[in-house]
C-alpha positions in Angstrom: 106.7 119.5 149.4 108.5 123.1 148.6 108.7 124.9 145.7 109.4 128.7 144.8 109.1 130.1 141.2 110.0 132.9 139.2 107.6 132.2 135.5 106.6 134.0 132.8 102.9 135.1 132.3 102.6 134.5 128.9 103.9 131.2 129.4 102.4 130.1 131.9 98.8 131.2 130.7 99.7 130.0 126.8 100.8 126.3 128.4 98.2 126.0 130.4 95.5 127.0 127.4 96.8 124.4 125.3 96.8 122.0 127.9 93.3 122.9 128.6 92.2 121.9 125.0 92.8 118.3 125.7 90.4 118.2 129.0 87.5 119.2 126.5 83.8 119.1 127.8 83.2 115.5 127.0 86.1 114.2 129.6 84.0 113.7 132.5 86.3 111.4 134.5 87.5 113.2 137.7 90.7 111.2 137.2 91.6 113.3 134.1 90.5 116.3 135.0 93.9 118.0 136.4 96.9 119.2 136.1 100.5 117.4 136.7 103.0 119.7 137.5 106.8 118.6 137.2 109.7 120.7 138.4 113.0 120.9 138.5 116.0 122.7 137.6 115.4 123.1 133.9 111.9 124.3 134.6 108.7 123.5 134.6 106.1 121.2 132.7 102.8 120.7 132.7 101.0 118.1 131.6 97.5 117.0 130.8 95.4 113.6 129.6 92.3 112.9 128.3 90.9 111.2 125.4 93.5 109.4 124.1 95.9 112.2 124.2 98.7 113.4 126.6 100.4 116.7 126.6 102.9 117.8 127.9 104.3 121.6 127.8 107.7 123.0 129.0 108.0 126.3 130.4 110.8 128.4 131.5 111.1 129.5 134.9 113.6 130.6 137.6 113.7 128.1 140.1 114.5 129.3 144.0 115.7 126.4 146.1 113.9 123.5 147.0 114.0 119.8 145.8 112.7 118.4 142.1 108.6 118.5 142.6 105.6 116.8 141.2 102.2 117.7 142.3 98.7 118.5 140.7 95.2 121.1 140.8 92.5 121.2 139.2 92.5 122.1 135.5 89.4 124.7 135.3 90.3 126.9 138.5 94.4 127.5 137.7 93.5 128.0 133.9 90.8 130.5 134.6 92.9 132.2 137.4 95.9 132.6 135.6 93.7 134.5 133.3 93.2 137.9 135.2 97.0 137.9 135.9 98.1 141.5 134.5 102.0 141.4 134.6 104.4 140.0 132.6 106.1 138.0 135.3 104.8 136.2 138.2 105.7 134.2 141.4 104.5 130.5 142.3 105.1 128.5 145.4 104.0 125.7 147.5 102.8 126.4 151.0 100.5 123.8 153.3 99.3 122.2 150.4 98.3 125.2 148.1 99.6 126.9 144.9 99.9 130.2 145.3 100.5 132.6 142.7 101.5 136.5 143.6 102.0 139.3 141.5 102.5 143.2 141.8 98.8 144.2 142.7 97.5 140.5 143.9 97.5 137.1 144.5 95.4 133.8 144.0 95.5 130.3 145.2 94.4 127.2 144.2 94.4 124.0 146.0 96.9 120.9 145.5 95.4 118.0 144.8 96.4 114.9 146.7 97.4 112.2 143.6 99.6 109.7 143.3 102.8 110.6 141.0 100.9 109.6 138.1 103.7 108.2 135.3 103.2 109.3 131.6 99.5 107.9 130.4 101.3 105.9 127.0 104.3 103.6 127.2 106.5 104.9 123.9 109.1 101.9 123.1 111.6 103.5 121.4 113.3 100.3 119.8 110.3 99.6 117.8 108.3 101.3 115.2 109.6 104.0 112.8 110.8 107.6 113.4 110.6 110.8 111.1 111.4 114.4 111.4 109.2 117.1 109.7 109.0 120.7 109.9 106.7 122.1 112.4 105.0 124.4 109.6 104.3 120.8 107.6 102.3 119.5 110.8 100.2 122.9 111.0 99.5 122.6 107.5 98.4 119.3 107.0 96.5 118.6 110.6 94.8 122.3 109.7 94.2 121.0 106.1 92.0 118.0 107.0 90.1 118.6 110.0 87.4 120.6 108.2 86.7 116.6 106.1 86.2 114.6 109.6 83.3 112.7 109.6 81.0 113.3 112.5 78.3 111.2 111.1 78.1 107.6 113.1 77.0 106.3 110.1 80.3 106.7 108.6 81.8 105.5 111.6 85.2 104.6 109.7 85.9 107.7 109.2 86.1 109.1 112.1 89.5 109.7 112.5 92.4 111.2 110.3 94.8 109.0 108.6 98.7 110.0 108.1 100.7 107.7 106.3 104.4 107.6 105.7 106.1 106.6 102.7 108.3 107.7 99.8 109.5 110.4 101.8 106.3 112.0 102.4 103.8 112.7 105.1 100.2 112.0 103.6 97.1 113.6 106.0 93.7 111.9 104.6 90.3 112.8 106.2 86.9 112.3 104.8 82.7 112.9 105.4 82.2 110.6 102.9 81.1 113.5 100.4 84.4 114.8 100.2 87.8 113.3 100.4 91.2 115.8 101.5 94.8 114.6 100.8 97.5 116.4 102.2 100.7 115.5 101.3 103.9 117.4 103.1 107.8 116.5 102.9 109.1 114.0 105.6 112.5 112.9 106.7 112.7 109.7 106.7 114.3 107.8 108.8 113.1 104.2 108.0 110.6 102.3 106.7 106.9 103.3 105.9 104.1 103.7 108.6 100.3 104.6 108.9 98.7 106.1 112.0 95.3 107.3 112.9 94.1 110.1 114.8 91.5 112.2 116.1 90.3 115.9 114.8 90.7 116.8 118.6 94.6 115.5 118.2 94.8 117.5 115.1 93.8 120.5 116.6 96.0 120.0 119.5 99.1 119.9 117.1 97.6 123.1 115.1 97.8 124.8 118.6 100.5 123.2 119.7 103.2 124.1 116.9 101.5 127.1 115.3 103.9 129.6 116.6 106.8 127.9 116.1 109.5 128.7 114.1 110.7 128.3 110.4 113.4 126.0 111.3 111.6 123.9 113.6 111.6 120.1 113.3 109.2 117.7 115.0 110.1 114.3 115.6 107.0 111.2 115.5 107.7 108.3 116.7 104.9 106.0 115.3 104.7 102.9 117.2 101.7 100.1 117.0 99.4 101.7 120.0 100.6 105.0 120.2 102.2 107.8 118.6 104.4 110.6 119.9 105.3 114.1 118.4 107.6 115.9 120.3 109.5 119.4 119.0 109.2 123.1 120.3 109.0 122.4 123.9 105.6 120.2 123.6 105.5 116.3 124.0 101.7 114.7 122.5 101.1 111.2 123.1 98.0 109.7 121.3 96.6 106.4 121.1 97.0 104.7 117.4 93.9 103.3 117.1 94.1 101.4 113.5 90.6 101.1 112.6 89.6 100.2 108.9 89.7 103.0 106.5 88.9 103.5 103.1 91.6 102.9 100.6 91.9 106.4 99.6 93.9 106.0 95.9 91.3 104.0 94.5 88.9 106.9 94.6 91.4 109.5 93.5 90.5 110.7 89.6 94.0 110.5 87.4 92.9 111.8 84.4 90.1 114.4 83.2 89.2 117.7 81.2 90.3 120.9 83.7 88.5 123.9 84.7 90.6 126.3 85.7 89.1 129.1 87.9 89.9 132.5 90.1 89.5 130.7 93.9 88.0 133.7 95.6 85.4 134.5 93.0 83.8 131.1 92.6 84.0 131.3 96.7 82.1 134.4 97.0 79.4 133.0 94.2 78.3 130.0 95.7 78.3 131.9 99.1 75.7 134.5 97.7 74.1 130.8 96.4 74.1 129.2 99.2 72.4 132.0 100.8 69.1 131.5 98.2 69.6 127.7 98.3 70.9 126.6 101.0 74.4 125.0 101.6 72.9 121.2 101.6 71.4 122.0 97.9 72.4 120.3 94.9 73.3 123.1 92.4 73.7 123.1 88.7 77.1 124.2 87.0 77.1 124.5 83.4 80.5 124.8 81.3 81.8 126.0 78.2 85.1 126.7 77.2 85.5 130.3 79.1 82.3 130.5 81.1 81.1 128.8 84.3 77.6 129.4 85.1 75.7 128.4 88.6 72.2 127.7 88.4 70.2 127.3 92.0 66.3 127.4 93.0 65.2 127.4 96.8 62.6 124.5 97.1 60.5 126.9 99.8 59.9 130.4 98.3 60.5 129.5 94.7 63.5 131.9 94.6 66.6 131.0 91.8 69.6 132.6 91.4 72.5 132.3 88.7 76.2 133.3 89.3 78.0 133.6 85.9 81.9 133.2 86.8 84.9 133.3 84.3 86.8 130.1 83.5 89.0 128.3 81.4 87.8 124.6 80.6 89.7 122.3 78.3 86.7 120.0 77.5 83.4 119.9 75.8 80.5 121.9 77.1 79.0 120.0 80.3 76.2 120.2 82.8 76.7 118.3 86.4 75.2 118.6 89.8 76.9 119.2 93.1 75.8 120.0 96.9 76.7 123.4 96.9 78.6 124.0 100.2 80.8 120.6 98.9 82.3 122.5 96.3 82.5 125.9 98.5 84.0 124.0 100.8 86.6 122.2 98.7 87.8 125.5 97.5 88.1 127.1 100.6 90.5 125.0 101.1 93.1 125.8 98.4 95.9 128.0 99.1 96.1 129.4 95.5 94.5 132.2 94.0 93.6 130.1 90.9 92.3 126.3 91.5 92.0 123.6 88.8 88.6 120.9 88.9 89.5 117.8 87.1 86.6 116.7 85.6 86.1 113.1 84.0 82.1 113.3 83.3 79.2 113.8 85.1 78.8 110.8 87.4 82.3 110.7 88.5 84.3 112.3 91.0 86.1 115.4 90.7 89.8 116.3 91.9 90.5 119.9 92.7 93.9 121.1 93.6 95.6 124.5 93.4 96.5 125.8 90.2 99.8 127.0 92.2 101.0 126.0 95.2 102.1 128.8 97.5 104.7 125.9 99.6 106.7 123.9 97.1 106.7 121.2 99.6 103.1 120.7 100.3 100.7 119.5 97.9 96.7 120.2 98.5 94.1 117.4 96.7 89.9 117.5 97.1 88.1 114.7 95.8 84.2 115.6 95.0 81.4 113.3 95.1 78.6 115.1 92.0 75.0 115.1 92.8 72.1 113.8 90.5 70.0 117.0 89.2 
């Protein structure tokens, strides 16, 4: 086995970062732990795999001689190695069955490991299934958008994953505690027919990572097939199992009509923080609304503390007094992109939509659905 390289630093460490983040602490199986190297003339990528996703990221380098190359280390010692490495540009080869990696003032080495050419973890058959292209920007928006919702309660054990569905040309990202509800919808290029896959908030967060520098004009292509789904764009391949568990049918819970209150985002964000801080987050607040005033109402159950935060608003309906878990509805408008956000209320045991009043990227639309909270 020979192999002489001329990389990048910044590549090299970025690529093998984002690789790391799929070998998280909970893959314990030496037989995932590592890295598989491939190179050849075009460069070099490295690739990882570990539960239920593979990545795979291409890096430039110079290649000097030698014969197309696949071998493997360890994923902790190379990633914390390359780490110290303070020039832009370094030099990697193969010699008696080490890696090793020089630069101006130093060197390291790290073992190779002895593995079988391991083929790509997920079988993609590209004559089935469907196929869309969508900006990068749209996947960064909408994985980012709904991770905060995942379940990580077992006992809402169907909603443990994210769900993405395909259809009208859209791209809808659903995720949900079973307090709150978050539907993302981005633009999609469709290429035929309609699809739904599911995924992790580990995936997500891979393809936050993966495509968050990425350009403008970037377009990622998903293949969506029944086991598995790949997104491939910007030099990254991510294969993740499909696993198409049950979940929730999301429109029935969505509110289509109701009286709205319109309020300033970063205002009613700051006011329930200072809340929250008497309360606590988990605490089921009182709101109170008339037609230009929104007024939160909190007591701490343990020093007999209360606190009121008195917020300007505009409300269409009649005057109206619900509850609501107080980090729910900080959270919910956290996530809105706007500086205004609109609540559509319906009454006071009935859930809540709120969505920005303006959408800062015509082609993605933000929706929260609320669950209120007996007072």
């Amino acid at each position: 086995m020979r192999m002489k390289a001329i990389i990048k630093t910044k590549q090299f460490s970025e690529a093998l970062s984002l690789c790391r983040k799929v070998i998280d602490h909970s893959c314990l199986d030496e037989d995932y732990t590592y890295y598989k190297y491939r190179v050849d003339s075009d460069g070099i990528r490295i690739e990882a795999r570990c539960n239920g996703i593979t990545i795979e990221k291409k890096i430039d380098a110079v290649i000097e001689g030698g014969e197309d190359t696949v071998f493997f280390t360890d994923y902790q010692l190379i990633t914390e190695a390359a780490k110290i490495i303070p020039e832009a540009e370094i030099h990697a080869k193969i010699e008696n069955q080490r890696l090793l990696v020089s630069y101006k003032n130093g060197s390291f080495f790290v073992p190779v490991l002895k593995k079988e050419n391991v083929d790509r973890w997920l079988e993609i058959n590209p004559d089935s299934g469907i196929d869309i292209k969508v900006p990068a920007k749209a996947i960064v928006v909408g994985a980012k958008s709904v991770i905060p919702f995942v379940s990580t309660d077992n006992t809402f054990a169907t909603l443990r994953n994210i769900v993405c569905d395909i259809k009208d040309n859209m791209l809808v990202w659903v995720a949900s505690n079973g307090h709150l509800l978050s539907k993302v919808t981005t633009k999609a290029d469709r290429l035929k027919g309609n699809a739904r896959w599911q995924m992790s908030a580990l995936a997500a967060s891979v393809l936050v990572d993966a495509f968050s520098k990425a350009s403008a004009d970037d377009i990622v292509e998903i293949n969506v097939r029944d086991n598995a789904v790949r997104v491939t764009g910007a030099n990254v391949i991510i294969d993740m199992v499909n696993p198409n568990t049950h979940f929730p049918n999301y429109d029935k819970v969505m509110p289509q009509t109701g009286e709205q209150l319109k309020i300033d985002t970063y205002d009613a964000v700051n006011a329930l923080s200072r809340v929250s801080s008497v309360s606590g987050g988990a605490s089921v607040i009182q709101v109170s609304l008339t037609h230009d005033k929104a007024e939160i109402k909190s007591t701490s159950m343990f020093d007999n503390l209360s606190t009121n935060e008195a917020l300007h608003c505009e409300y269409s309906g009649d005057d109206i007094v619900f509850g609501v878990i107080c980090e729910n509805l900080r959270k919910a408008l956290k996530a809105m992109r706007s500086q205004q956000a609109v609540i559509m209320i319906t009454d006071p045991s009935h859930p809540m939509l709120a969505y920005p009043a303006e959408e800062n990227d015509k082609d993605t639309s933000v929706q929260i659905v609320m669950m209120p909270s007996q007072l």
